[in-house]
N, C-alpha and C positions, 0 to 999 in steps of 0.2 A: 161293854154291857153295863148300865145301871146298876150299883146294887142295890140291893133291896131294901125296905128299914127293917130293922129286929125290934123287936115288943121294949119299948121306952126310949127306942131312939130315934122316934119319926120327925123327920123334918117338917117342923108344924112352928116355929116360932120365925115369921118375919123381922130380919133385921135392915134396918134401912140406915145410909151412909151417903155423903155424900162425896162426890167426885168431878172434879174438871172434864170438859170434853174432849180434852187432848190426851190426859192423862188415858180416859177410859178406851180410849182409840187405840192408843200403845201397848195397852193391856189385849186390846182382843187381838191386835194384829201380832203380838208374839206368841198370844194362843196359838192362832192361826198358823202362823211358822213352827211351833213345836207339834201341830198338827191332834191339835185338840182346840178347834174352831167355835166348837158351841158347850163348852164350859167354865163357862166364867164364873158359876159357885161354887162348882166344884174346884175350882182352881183357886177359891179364898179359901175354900174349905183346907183345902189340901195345905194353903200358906197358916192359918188357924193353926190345923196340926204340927207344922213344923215348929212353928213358935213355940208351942206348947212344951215339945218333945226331943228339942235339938237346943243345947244352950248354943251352939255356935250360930244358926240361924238368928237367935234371941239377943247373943252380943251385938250383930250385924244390923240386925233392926234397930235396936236401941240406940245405937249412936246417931241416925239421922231418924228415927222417930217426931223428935222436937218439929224439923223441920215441914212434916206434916200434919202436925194442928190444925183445927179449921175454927178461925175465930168467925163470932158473930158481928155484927156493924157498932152493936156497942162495944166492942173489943171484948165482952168475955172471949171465956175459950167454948169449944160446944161439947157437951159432956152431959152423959147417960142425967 
C-alpha cells in the first residue's frame, strides 16, 4: 500500500541523476527478485534513509562512494 504524504512532506521536488544502463538494469532486476518490481524511488528513497539513519550503511557507502563520481568531458566532477 502507498503511503500517503502528510501535510509538508509531499513529494513535490524532482531530483534527477544520472545512471549507466547496466547499472539501472541490475537495480530493477534485484528489485524485481526482492519482489518489489515497480519501486525504484521508493527503493532510493528507502537507501536515502538508511544513509541518513544508519552509520554502518554510511561507513559502507563511504568507502566505494569515490568510485561513483560522475565526471563531465571537461573532467570536472558533476555536482549540485
Amino acid at each position: 500500500m502507498p503511503r500517503k504524504p502528510e501535510p509538508g512532506t509531499e513529494l513535490g521536488k524532482k531530483w534527477n541523476m544520472y545512471v549507466n544502463e547496466h547499472e539501472r538494469l541490475e537495480y530493477m532486476l534485484a528489485l524485481a527478485e526482492s519482489g518489489h518490481p515497480r519501486a525504484q524511488a521508493a527503493g532510493i528513497r528507502a537507501f536515502m534513509f538508511l544513509y541518513v539513519n544508519d552509520k554502518e550503511v554510511r561507513d559502507k557507502v563511504n568507502k566505494i562512494i569515490d568510485d561513483f563520481i560522475v565526471y563531465k568531458q571537461n573532467g570536472d566532477s558533476s555536482i549540485l
